[in-house]
C-alpha positions as CSV (number, residue, x, y, z in Angstrom):
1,X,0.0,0.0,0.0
2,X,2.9,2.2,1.2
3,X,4.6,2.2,-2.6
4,X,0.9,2.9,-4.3
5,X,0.4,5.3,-2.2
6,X,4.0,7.1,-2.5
7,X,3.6,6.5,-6.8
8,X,-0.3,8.1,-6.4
9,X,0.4,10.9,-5.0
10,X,3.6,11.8,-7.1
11,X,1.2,11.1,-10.2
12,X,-1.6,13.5,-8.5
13,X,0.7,16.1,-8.0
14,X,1.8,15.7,-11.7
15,X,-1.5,16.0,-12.9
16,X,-2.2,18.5,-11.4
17,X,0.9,20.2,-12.6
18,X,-0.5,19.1,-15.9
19,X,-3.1,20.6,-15.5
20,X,-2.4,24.1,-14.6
21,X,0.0,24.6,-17.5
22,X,-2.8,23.4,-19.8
23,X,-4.9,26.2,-18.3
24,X,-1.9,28.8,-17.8
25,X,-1.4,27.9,-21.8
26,X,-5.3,28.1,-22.3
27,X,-5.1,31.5,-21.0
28,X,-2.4,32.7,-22.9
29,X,-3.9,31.3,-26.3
30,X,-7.3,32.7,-26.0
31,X,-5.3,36.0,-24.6
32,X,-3.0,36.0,-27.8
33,X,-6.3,35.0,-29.8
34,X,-8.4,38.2,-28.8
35,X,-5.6,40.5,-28.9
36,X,-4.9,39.4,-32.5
37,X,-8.4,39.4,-33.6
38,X,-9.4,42.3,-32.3
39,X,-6.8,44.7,-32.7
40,X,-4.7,44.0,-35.5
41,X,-7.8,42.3,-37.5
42,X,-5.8,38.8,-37.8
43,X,-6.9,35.5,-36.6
44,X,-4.5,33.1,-35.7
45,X,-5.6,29.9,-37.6
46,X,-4.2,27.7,-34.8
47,X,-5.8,29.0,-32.1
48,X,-9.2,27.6,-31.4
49,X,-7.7,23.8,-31.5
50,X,-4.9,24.5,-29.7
51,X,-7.5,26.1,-27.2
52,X,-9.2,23.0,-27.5
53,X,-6.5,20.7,-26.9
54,X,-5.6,22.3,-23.6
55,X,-9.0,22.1,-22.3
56,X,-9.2,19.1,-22.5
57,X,-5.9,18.5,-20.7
58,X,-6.7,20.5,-18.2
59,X,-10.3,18.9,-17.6
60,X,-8.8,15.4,-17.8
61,X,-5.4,15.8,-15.2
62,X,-7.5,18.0,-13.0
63,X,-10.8,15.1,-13.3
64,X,-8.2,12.6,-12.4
65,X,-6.2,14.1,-9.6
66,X,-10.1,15.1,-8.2
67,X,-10.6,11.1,-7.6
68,X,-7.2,10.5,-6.1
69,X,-8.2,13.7,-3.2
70,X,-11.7,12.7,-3.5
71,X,-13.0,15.6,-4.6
72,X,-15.4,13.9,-6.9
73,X,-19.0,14.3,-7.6
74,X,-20.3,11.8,-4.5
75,X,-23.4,11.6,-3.0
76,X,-22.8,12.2,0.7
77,X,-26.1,13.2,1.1
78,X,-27.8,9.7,0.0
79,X,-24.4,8.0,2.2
80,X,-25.2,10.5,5.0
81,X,-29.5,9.1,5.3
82,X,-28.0,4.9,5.2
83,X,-27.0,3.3,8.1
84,X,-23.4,3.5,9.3
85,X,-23.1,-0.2,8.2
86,X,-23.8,0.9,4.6
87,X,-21.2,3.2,4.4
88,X,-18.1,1.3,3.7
89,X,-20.0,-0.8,1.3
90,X,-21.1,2.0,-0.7
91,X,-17.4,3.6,-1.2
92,X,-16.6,0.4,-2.4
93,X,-19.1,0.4,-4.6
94,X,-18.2,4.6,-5.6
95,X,-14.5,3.3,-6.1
96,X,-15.4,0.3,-8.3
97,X,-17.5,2.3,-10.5
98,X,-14.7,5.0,-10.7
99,X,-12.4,2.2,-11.2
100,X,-14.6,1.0,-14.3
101,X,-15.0,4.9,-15.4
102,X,-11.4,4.7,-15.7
103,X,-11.3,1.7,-17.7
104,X,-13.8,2.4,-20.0
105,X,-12.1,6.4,-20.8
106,X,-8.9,4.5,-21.6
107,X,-9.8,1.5,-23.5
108,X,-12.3,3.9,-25.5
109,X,-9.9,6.9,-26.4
110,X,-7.5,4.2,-26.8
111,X,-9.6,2.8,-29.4
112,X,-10.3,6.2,-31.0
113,X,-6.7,7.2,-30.8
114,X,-6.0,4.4,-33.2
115,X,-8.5,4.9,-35.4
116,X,-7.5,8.4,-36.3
117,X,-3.4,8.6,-35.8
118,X,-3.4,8.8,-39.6
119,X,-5.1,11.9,-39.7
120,X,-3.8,15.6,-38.6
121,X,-5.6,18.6,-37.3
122,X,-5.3,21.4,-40.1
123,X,-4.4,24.3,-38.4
124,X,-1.8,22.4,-36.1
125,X,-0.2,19.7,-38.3
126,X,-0.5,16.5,-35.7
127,X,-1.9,13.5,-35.7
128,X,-6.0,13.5,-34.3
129,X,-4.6,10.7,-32.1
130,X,-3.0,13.6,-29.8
131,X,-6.6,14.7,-28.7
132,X,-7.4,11.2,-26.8
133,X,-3.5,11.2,-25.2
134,X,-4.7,13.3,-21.7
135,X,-8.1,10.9,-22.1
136,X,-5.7,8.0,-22.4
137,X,-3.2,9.2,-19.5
138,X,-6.5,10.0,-17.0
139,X,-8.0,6.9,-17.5
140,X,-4.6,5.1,-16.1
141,X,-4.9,7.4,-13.4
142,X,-8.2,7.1,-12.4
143,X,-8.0,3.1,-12.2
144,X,-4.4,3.7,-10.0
145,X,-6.1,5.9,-8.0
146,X,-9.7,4.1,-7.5
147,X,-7.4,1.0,-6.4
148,X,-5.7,3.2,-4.2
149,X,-9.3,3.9,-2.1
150,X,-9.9,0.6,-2.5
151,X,-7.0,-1.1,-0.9
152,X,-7.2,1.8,1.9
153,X,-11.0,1.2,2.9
154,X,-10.3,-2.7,3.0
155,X,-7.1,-2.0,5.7
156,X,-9.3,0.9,7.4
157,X,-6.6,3.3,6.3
158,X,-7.3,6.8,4.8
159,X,-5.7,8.2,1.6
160,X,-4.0,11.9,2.7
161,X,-4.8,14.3,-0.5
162,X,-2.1,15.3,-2.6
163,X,-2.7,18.9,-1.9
164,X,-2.9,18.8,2.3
């Protein structure tokens, strides 16, 4: 548990680095974008997918790193109303769910990723595949992580957030 746990919350703090590049690079695109646009009447033709490329980074690390420090949509309200006996079984239920979340973004983008390597994105010049890569890499993450709950509710441990 002591070596997943050390690897998980290296990886969560890496997503989240990830993650606030993507958006410190989303920022500075759609800044450049507007400026461009707007004042010098010239549209960068690379913007909007590059844009799009780092949202989805950023919603994909950040997603991912969310289930390691269980920040997750939950329903501790329906958990809260069951019987305290309930409880453990329904995280376990939660974390197998996000487990099979997990499995399904990555076998799926995986899937997609292969389908369209072949093809590029105009305005960029690389391979569609790149779009499904943060899918591919949160999906890993998401099953490490949901295993990670897991093996701490069945040895009554607690997982300690990345960001404490």
């Amino acid at each position: 548990m002591s070596l997943l746990t050390a690897l998980n919350s290296r990886l969560s703090r890496w997503a989240l680095y990830i993650a606030c590049i993507g958006l410190t690079g989303l920022v500075c695109i759609v800044d450049y974008s507007v400026v461009m646009r707007y004042i010098f009447n010239d549209s960068p033709v690379f913007a909007e997918q590059a844009a799009l490329l780092m949202v989805i980074t950023v919603a994909m690390f950040g997603a991912s790193a969310g289930v390691r420090d269980a920040g997750h949509i939950g329903m501790d309200i329906v958990v809260l109303m069951t019987p305290e006996k309930w409880h453990k079984r329904i995280s376990v239920v939660v974390h197998c769910i996000n487990a099979f979340f997990g499995a399904l973004l990555f076998s799926g983008c995986l899937l997609m990723a292969d389908s369209v390597y072949q093809s590029t994105i105009p305005t960029l010049g690389i391979s569609e595949a790149v779009r499904y890569l943060p899918p591919i890499g949160a999906g890993i993450l998401i099953i490490l992580f949901s295993i990670e709950h897991l093996m701490a509710l069945f040895t009554n441990k607690k997982v300690i957030p990345s960001w404490h």
